[in-house]
N, C-alpha and C positions, 0 to 999 in steps of 0.2 A: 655662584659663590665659589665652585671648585677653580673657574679659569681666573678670578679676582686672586685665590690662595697661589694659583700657578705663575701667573703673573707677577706678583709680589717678591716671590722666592727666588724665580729667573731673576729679578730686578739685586735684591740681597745676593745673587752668585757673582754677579759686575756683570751680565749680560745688557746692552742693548735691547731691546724687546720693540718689534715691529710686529701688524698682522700685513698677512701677502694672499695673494688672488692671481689664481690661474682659472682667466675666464670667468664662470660663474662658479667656480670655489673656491673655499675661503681657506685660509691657514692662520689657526688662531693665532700662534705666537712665531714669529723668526727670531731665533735670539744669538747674538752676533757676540764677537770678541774676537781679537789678535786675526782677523781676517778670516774666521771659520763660524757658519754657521750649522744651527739645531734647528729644526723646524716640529714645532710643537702641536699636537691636535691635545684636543680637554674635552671628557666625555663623564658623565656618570656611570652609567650601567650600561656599554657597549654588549652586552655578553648575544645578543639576538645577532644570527648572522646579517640580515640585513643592516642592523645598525652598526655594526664593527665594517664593512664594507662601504657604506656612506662616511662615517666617519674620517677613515683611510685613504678614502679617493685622494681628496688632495694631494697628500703626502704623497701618494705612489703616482699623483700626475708631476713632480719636481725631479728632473733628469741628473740631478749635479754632484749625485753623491756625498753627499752630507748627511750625517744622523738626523733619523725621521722618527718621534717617540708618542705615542700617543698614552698620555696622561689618565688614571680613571679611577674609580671606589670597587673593580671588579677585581678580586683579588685572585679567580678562576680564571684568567684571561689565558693567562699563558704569556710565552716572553716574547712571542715574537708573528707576528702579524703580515708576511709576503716582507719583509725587509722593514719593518716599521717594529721598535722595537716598545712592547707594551708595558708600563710600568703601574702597580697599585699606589696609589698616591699617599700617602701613609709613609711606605717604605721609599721612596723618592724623595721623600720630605726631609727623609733621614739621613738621606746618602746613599743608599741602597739604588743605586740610579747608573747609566752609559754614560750621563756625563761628562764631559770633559771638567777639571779645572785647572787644568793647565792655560799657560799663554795669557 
């Protein structure tokens, strides 16, 4: 349900929305515009280290320098996750987000 809400939302910002795969991982959402992309991970309760580290693999296997944000309901996360920037989804929803909406 959270990556349908995330989904939806990219879609209302005027992103583009693709999923991408390096190898056998997945990246829930690519979300493109004016030639820059966001790459999205959607987790409910990442807060277990192992699960915040599977979640983020993806993201920290994409070399190219673009915002890497992972999505969640864990409001204790913290902002920032090895360069993958962690947002509660709630305040994301609201604007409280790295965003771009420019371009």
């Amino acid at each position: 349900m959270i990556e349908n809400i995330v989904y939806l939302e990219l879609l209302r910002r005027c992103f583009r929305v693709s999923v991408g795969r390096i190898g056998e991982l997945e990246i829930d959402f690519i979300a493109e515009r004016a030639g820059r992309k966001d790459y999205y991970q959607v987790s409910y309760m990442p807060s277990a280290q192992a699960t915040l580290k599977r979640e983020c693999a993806p993201l920290l296997a994409v070399q190219d320098g673009y915002p890497k944000h992972l999505i969640s309901m864990d409001r204790l996360l913290g902002a920032d996750y090895h360069g993958v920037a962690c947002h509660y989804l709630p305040e994301w929803l609201c604007g409280g987000d790295a965003v771009r909406r420019d371009g």
